[in-house]
N, C-alpha and C positions, 0 to 999 in steps of 0.2 A: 825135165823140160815141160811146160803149158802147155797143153794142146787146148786150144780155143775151140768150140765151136757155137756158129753161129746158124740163128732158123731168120731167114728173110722171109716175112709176113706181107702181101700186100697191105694196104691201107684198106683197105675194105675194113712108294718108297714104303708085310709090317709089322714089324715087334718092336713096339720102345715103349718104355714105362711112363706112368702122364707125370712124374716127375721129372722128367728129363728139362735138364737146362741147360742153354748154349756154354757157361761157363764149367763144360765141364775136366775140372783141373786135370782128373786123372788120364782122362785120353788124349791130353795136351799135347804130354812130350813125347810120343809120336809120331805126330802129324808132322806133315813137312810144315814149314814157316815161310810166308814170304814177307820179307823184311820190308815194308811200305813206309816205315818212317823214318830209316834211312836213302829209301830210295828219292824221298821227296824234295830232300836235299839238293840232290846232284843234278850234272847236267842227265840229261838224257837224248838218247837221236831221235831224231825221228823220222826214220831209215825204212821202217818198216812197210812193205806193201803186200798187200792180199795173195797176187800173183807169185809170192817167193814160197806161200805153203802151200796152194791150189796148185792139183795134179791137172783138173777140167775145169776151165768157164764156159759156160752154155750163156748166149742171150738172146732172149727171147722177146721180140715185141708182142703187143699183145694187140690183135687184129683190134680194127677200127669200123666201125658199122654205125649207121644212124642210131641204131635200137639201144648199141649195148657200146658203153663210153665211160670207160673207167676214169674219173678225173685225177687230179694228183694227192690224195692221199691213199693208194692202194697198199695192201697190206697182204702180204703170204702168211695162211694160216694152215697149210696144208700142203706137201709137194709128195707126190707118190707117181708110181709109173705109170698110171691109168688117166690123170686129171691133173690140174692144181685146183687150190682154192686159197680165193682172194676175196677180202673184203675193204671196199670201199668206204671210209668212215664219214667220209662227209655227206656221202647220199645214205648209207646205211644200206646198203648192198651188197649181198654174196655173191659171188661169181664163181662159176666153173670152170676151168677153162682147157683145151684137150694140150696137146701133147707138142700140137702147133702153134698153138696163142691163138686159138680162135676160140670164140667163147659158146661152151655149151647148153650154160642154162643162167642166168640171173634170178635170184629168189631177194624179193623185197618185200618185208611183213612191218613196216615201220606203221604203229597206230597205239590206238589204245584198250585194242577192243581181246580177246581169248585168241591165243595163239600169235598178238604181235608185241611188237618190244617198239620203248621208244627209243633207246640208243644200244648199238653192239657193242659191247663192252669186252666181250673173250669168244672165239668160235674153235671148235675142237669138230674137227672131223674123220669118222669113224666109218671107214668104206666096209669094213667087214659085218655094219651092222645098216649099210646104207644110211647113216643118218649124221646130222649135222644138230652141234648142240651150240646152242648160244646162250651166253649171260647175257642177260638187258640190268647194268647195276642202276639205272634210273627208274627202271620198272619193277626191281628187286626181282627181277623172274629167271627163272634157268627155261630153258622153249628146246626142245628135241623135235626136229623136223625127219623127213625122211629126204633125199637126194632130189625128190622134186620139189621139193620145198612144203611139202604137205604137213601136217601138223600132227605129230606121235604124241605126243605129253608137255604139260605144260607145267612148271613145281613153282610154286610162290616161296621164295626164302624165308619171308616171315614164318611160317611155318617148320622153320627148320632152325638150328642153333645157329647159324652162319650167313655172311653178307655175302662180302666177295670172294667168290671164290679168284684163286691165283695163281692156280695152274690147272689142266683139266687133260687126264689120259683116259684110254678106252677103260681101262679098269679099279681109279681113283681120281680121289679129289684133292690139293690141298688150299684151304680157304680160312678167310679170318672169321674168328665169332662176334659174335653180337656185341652189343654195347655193356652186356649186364656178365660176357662170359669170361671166363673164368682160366684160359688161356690165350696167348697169342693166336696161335696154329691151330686147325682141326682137319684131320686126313678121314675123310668120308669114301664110302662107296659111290657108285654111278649115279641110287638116288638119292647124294646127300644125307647118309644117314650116318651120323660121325662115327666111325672103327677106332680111332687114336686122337688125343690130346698132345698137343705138343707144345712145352714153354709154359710152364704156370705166370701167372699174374698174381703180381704183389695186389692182395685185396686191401690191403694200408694205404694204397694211392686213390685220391678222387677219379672219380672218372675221367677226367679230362687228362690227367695223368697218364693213367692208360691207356687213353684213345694214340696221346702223341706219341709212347713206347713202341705203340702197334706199328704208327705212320713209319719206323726206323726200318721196318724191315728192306731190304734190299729189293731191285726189279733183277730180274730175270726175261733171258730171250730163249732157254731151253723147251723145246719139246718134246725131248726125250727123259729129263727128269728133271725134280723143281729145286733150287739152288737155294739153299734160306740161309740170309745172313742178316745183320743186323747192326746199323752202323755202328752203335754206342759199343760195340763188341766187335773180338777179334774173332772166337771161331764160328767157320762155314761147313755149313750142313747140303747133304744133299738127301732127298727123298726120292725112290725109285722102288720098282719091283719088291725091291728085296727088303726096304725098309727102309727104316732111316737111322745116319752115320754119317758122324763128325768125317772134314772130308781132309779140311788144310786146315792154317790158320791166317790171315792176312793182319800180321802184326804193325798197329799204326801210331802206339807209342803216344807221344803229346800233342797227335794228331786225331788221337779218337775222340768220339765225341763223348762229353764226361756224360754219367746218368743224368745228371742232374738237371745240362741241356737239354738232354733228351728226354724229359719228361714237360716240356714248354716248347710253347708254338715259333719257330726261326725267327730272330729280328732282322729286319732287312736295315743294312747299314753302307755306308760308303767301303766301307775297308772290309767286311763281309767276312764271316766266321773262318777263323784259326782251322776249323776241325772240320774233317772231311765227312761233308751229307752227300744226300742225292746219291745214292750207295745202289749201281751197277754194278752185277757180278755174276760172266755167265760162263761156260765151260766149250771149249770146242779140244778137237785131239790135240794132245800134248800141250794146249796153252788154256790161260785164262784171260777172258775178257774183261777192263774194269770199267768204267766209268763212272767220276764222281765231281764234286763239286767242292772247291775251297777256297776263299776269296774273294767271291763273285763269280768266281771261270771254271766253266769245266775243262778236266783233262778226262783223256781217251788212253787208255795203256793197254798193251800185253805182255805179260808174263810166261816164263818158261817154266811146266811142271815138269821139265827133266831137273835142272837146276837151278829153281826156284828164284830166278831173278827177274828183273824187268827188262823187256828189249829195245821196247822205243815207249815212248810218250808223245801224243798231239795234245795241243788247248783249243779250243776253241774262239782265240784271238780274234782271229777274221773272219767270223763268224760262218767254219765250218765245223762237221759235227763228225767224230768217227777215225776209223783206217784208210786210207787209201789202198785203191783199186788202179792200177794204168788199164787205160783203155785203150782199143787196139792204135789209134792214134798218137800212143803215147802219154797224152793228157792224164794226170791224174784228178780222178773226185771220189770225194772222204763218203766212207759208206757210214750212215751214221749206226753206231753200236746198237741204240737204243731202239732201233728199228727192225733189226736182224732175226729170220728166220733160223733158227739153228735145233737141228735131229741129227744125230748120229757125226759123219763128216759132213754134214750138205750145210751150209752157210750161202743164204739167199735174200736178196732184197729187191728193192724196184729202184732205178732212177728216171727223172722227166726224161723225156723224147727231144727236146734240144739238148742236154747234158749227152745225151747216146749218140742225138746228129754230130755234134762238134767232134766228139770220140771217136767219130767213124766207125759206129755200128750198124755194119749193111743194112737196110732195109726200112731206117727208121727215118721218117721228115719230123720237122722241129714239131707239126702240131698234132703229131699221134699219139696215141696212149703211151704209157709210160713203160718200160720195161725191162721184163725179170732179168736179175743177174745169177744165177746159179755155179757155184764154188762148189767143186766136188775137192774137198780136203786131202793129203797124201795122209799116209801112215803117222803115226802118233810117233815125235822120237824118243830116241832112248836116252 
């Protein structure tokens, strides 16, 4: 059973060889399979809600104050038992925020000058070293602050073999290389300094070839380890602590996208590609999260890594995005996948403050900040 709780706020992965490549046949048979281009066929329900695998929801408004006003693109990039941390992308604002939703500190370095970024692109926050690190991918910068927002180190990417980085833990990096480099992947230490190669690149392809190979890789909402997959392929990788290892395989048949595709830029057409892009693919216990695009529409799925099936599918017809969540109201709204905070079991996001009033979330009036849902996951099944 759910046990809800709610906070009423006033309004105030290493050893792999740099030859390693996704296709690799011998660790194939294996891996479990989930069958995606038979699934795509069928009907499917779409039955599923958050509440059937969440042991806890916690929702948190997030206090309201002239100073500090989180608007509606808030983002959790950080949930631990001492703080959250949220970043605002439309102001380019970090937030703190305690344990109640009242906000303890906001850090805004948006410029152009030593120690600021022009846009937040990725934030990683690391309590055990007090500091908070930000990619700025428009400033090409990586920026290491300290918890007041003060300024530790600043590393210019030009200087290093790698753009964007694409996932960021207290003790690795994994990010794409440059335009001239010589794999997809590069798994670096804290400062960027490449440890592991991962994925060669066919040096026979133009650049531009390459560039769109690289664009295939998968997004990811993990922040506990980074999920590399890549649509024009079936198997999925995961990089973590202990290295990197083929994980599944997500088999999609004459639904994948040929090489060929995938080395040229999407045509946008009425009847919109056969082959499934836009390639979401993240990991929570016992299931997998997908979302991708074929046709023009995205679908929202999860699958079972007990027995490798799909359980329910959403599209995004009516122009909602994600799983549904019922709220204490009853009401259901779609959490969108592509948004989701996910560590361990904890699966968190934000919705607007009239979404929460209609749902009947004590404490929330339609024009307050927005707020946090936190899903404490059961046990992984068997």
């Amino acid at each position: 059973m759910i046990k809800t709780i709610f906070w009423s706020i006033p309004f105030v992965l290493l050893t792999l060889s740099t030859s390693c490549s996704t296709n690799s046949g011998q660790k194939e048979a294996t891996l479990p399979i989930f069958d995606m281009e038979t699934a795509i066929g069928k009907h499917i329900p779409d039955t599923f809600t958050w509440n059937s695998i969440a042991e806890h929801i916690t929702y948190l408004p997030i206090a309201s104050t002239s100073d500090d006003v989180i608007l509606g693109s808030a983002q959790l990039v950080y949930c631990g038992k001492d703080f959250y941390g949220v970043v605002d992308h439309k102001t380019n604002t970090i937030f703190l925020i305690d344990q109640q939703g009242n906000v303890i500190r906001s850090i805004s370095k948006k410029g152009q000058g030593p120690g600021e970024y022009s846009m937040i692109t990725y934030v990683h926050i690391q309590p055990q070293e007090s500091t908070i690190r930000v990619f700025d991918q428009r400033g090409n910068k990586y920026i290491i602050y300290d918890l007041e927002g003060n300024l530790q180190q600043e590393i210019f990417l030009k200087e290093k073999k790698i753009t964007t980085p694409l996932f960021i833990s207290d003790h690795y990096t994994v990010a794409k290389g440059q335009n001239n480099a010589t794999h997809k992947l590069y798994v670096t230490d804290k400062e960027l300094n490449i440890r592991e190669s991962l994925f060669p690149i066919d040096t026979a392809l133009t650049e531009m070839e390459q560039l769109y190979l690289t664009w295939q890789l998968n997004f990811c909402r993990n922040r506990d380890e980074a999920i590399l997959h890549y649509a024009n392929e079936d198997t999925v990788f995961a990089v973590n602590e202990a290295g990197i290892q083929p994980l599944c395989i997500f088999k999609k048949g004459k639904y994948r996208l040929t090489d060929e595709e995938a080395k040229k830029p999407m045509e946008i057409t009425e009847q919109g590609s056969p082959y499934l892009r836009s390639f979401w693919l993240s990991s929570i216990p016992g299931y997998y999260l997908v979302t991708y695009m074929r046709e023009n529409r995205f679908y929202d799925e999860i699958w079972s890594r007990a027995d490798h099936r799909i359980l329910s599918r959403f599209s995004n017809e009516n122009g909602e995005w994600g799983l549904p969540l019922c709220l204490p109201s009853g009401k259901k709204v779609r959490l969108n996948s592509r948004n989701l905070y996910i560590n361990g079991n904890t699966v968190a996001t934000f919705i607007d403050a009239l979404t929460a009033s209609d749902g009947q979330v004590p404490g929330v009036r339609e024009e307050d900040n927005p707020v946090l849902i936190i899903l404490t996951l059961g046990e992984s099944p068997q």
